[in-house]
C-alpha positions as CSV (number, residue, x, y, z in Angstrom):
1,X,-14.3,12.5,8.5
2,X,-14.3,12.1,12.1
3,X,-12.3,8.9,12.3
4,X,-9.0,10.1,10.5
5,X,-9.2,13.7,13.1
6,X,-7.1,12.6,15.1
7,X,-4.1,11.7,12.6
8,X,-3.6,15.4,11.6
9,X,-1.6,16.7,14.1
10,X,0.2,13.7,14.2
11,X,0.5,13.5,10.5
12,X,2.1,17.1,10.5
13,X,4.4,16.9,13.2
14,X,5.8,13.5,12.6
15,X,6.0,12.8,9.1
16,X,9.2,14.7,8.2
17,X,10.7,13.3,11.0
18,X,10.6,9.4,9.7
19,X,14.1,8.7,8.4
20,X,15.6,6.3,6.6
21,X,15.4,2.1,7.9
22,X,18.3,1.3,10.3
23,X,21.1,-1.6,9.2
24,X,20.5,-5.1,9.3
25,X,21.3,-7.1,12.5
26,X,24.3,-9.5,11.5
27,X,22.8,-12.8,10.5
28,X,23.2,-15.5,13.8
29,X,24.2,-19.1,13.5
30,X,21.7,-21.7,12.9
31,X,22.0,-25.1,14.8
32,X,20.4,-28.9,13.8
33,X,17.6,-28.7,15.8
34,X,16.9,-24.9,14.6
35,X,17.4,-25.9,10.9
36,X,14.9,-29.1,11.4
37,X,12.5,-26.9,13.0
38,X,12.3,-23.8,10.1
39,X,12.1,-27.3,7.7
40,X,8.6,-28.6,9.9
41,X,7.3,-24.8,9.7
42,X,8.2,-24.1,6.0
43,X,7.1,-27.8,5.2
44,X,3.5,-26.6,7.3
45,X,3.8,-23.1,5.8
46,X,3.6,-24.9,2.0
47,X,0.1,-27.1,3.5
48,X,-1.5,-24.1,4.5
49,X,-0.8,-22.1,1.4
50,X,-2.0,-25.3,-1.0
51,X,-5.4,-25.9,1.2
52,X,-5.8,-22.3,0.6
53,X,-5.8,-22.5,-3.0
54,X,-7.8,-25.7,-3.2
55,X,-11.5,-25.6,-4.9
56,X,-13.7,-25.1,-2.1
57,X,-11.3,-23.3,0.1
58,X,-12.9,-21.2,3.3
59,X,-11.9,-18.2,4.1
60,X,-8.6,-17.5,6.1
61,X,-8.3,-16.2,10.0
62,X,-9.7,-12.6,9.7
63,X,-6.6,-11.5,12.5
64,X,-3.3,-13.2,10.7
65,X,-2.0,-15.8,12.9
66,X,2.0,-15.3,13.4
67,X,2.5,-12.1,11.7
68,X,4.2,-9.4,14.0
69,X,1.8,-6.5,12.8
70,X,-1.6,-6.6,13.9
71,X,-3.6,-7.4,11.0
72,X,-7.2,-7.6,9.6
73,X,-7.5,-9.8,6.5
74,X,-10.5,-10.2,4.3
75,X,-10.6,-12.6,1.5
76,X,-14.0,-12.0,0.0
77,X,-15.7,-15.3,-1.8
78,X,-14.3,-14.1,-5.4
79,X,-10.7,-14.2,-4.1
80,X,-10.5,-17.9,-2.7
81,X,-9.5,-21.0,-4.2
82,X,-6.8,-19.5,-7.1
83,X,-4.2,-16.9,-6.9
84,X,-5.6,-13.2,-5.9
85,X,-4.8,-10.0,-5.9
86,X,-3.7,-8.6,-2.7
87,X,-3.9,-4.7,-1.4
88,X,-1.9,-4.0,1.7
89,X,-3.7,-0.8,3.2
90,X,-1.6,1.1,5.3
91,X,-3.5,3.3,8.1
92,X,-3.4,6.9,8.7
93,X,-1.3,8.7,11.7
94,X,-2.9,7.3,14.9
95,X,-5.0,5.0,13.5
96,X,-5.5,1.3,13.2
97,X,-6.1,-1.3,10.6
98,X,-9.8,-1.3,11.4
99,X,-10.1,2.2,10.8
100,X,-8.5,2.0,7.7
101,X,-10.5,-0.7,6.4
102,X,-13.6,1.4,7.6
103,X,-12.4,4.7,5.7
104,X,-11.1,3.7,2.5
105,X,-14.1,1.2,1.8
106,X,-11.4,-1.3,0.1
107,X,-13.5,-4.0,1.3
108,X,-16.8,-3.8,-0.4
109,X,-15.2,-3.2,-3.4
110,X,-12.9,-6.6,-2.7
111,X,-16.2,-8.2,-2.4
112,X,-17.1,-7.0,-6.1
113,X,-14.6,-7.4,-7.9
114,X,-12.3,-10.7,-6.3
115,X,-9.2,-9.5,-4.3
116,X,-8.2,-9.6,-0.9
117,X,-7.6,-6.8,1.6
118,X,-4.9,-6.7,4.4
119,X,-4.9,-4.0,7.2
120,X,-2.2,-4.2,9.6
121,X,-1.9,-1.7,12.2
122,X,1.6,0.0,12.9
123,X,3.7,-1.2,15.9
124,X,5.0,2.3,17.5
125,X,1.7,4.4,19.0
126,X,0.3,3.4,15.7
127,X,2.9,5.8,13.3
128,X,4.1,4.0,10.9
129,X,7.9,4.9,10.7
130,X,10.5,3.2,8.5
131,X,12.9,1.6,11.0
132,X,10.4,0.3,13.3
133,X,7.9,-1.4,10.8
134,X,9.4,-2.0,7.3
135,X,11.0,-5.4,8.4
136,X,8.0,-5.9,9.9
137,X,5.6,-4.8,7.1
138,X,7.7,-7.6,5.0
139,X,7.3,-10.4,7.5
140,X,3.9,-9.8,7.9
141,X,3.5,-9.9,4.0
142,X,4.7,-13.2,4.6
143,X,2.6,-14.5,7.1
144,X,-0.4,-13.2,4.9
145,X,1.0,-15.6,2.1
146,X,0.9,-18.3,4.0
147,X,-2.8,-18.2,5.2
148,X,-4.2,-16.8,1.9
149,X,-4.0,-17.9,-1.3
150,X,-2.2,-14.9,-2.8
151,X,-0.9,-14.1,-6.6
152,X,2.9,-12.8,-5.8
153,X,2.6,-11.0,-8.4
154,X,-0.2,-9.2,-7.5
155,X,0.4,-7.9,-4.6
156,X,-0.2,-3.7,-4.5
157,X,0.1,-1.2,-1.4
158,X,-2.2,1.5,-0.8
159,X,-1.9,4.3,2.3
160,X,-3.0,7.6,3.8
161,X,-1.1,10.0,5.3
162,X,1.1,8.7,7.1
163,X,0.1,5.1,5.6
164,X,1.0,7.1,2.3
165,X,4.3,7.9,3.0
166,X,5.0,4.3,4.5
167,X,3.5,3.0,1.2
168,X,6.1,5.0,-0.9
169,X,8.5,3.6,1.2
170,X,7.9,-0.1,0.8
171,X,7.4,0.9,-3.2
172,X,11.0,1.9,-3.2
173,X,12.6,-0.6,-0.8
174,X,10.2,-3.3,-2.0
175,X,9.8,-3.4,-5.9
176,X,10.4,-6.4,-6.4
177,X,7.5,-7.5,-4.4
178,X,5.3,-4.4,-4.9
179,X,3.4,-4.8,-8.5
180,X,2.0,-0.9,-7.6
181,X,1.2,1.6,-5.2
182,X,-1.8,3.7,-4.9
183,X,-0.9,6.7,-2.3
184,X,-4.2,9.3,-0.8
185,X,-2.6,12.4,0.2
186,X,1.0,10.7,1.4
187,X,3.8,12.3,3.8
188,X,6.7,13.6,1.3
189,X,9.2,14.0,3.6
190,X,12.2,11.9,5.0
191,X,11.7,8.8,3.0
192,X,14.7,8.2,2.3
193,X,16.8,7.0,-0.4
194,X,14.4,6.1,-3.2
195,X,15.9,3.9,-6.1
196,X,13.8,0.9,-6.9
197,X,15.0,-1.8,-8.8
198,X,12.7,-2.1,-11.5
199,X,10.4,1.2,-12.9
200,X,7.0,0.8,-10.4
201,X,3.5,2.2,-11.1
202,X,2.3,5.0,-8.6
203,X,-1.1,6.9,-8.2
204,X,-1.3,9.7,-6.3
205,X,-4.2,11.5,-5.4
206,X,-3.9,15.1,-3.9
207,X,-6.1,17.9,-2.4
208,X,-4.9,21.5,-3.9
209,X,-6.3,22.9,-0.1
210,X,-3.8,20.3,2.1
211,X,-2.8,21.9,5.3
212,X,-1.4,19.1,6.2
213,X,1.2,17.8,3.3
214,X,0.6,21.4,1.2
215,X,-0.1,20.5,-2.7
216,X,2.8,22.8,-3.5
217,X,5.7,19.7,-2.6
218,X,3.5,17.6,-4.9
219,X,4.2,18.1,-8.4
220,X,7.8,17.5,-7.6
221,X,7.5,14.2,-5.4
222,X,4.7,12.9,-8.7
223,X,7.6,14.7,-11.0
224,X,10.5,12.6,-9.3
225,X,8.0,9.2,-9.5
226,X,8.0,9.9,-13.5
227,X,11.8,10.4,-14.1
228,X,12.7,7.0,-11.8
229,X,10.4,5.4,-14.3
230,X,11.6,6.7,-17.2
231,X,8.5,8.5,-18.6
232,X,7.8,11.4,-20.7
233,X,8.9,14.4,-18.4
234,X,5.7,16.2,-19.5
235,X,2.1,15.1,-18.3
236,X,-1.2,15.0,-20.6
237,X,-4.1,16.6,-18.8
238,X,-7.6,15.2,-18.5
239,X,-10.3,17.3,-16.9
240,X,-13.0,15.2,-15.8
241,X,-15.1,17.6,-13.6
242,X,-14.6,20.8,-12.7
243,X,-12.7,20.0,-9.5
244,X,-11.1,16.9,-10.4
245,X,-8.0,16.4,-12.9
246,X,-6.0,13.5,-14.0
247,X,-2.3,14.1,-14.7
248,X,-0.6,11.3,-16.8
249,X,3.3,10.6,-17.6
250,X,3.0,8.8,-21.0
251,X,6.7,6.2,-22.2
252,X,7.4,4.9,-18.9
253,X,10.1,2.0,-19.2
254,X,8.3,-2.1,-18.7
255,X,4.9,-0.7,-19.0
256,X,4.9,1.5,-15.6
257,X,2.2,4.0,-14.8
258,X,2.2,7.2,-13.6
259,X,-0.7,9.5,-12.8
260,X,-1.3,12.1,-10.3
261,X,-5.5,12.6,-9.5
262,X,-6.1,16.6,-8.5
263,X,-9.0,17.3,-6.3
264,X,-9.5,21.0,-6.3
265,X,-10.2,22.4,-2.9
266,X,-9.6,19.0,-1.2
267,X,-8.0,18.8,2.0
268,X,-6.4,16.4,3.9
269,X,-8.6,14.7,7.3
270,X,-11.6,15.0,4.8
271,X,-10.1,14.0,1.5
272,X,-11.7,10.6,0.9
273,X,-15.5,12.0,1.7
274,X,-14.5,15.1,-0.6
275,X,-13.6,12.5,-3.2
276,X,-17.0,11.0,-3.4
277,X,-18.7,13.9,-3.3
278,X,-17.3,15.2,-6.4
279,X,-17.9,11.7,-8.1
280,X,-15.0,9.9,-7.5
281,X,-14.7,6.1,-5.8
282,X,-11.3,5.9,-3.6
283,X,-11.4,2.2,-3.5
284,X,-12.9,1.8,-7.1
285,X,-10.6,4.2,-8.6
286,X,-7.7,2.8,-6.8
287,X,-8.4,-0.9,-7.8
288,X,-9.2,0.2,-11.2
289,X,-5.2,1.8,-11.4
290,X,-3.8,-0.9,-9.8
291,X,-5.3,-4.3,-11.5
292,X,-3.6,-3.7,-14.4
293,X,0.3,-4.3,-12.8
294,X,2.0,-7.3,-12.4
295,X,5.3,-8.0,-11.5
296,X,7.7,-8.9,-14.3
297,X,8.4,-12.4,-14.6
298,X,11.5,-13.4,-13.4
């Protein structure tokens, strides 16, 4: 897969070095004129959203105007006028938003089956790392939001690599705006505290052959995804070919998920192609996981 090559040296080398976010700036003082002006852009903000929602509705600008992240949006014809679904695909170490949208394939299977896709790029040399883009990865959530017509509560991440690992982070820093997460061979290391506020559905789909993130630290970081949720702390097994096996944690607390997809002999740079040679959809399979989750009503 020659457009995620040259994320696996990166990918190795960097993604045990992402630590944890750094503290928040102290909050500044607000003035009249500052105060009227957020009230003109949130009052503007609330137009957008509602015209976006309305019968009829075009689609939205495919770069997202005012977000800080660089970011592809596609709201397929299924997906306008009402609340949608929402993936936020997170790119692979060195890549870009475009390439992302051109690897996984999320966005034919949008067109099918009525969600919408955003692809931002990351800010620093395009490595996603917790303190420079997970404020940023929030705002630009936002800025989504307000161009799209987007459920809240249906709002899933999805990454690779690199993207993967920054996708676990925002699933335990951002539960209670993350409904799921669906992670392709994701960086393990140095995310950080991990307690989200509310048990969270996870799908994590693994190559025994990684070089890259080695399946051995997998069963433990799946493992550690089961206990936060509360589920069974054995798995049921489901061979469905003779490379590919599903791993499920059954009794998870508020109806979470937890499965673990095994591709035997799959590796890393190629794992997506591997996948649909042996039969299996990344995109369908994915959005077939992740449909199902909502976030609890508050």
């Amino acid at each position: 897969m020659r457009l995620l090559a040259g994320s696996a040296v990166a990918a190795a080398l960097a993604v045990a070095a992402c630590g944890s976010s750094s503290s928040d700036d102290p909050p500044g003082r607000t003035s009249a004129p500052a105060a009227a002006t957020s009230t003109a852009s949130s009052s503007a903000s609330t137009a957008q959203a509602s015209a976006a929602c309305s019968a009829g509705a075009k689609a939205p600008p495919a770069k997202v105007p005012s977000a800080p992240l660089d970011t592809l949006l596609r709201v397929p014809a299924k997906a306008r006028g009402h609340r949608a679904p929402l993936i936020l695909a997170l790119h692979f170490a060195s890549g870009t938003g475009a390439q992302m949208e051109q690897a996984t394939r999320y966005t034919p299977e949008a067109a099918r089956s009525g969600f919408a896709v955003a692809y931002p790029t990351a800010s620093e040399n395009n490595f996603w790392s917790i303190d420079g883009d997970l404020d940023k990865l929030a705002s630009t959530l936002d800025a989504v939001e307000r161009v799209a017509c987007i459920d809240p509560s249906r709002v899933y991440v999805s990454g690779i690599s690199n993207g993967g690992f920054m996708a676990t982070v925002l699933a335990c820093r951002m539960a209670g705006r993350i409904a799921a997460a669906a992670l392709f061979a994701p960086g393990v290391n140095g995310i950080g505290d991990c307690s989200p506020s509310r048990p969270i559905s996870v799908l994590e789909v693994h190559g025994t052959s990684d070089p890259i993130v080695p399946y051995r630290d997998i069963p433990a970081f799946v493992a550690g995804w089961a206990k936060r949720d509360g589920c069974a702390s054995r798995s049921t097994t489901q061979q469905r070919s003779a490379t590919v096996t599903i791993f499920r944690w059954p009794g998870c607390r508020g109806g979470a998920q937890v499965e673990h997809l095994r591709l035997t002999r799959g590796k890393h740079i190629e794992l997506l192609p591997q996948l649909r040679a042996a039969g299996v959809d990344p995109a369908r399979t994915a959005w077939t996981f992740l449909r199902t989750h909502r976030l609890p009503a508050s």
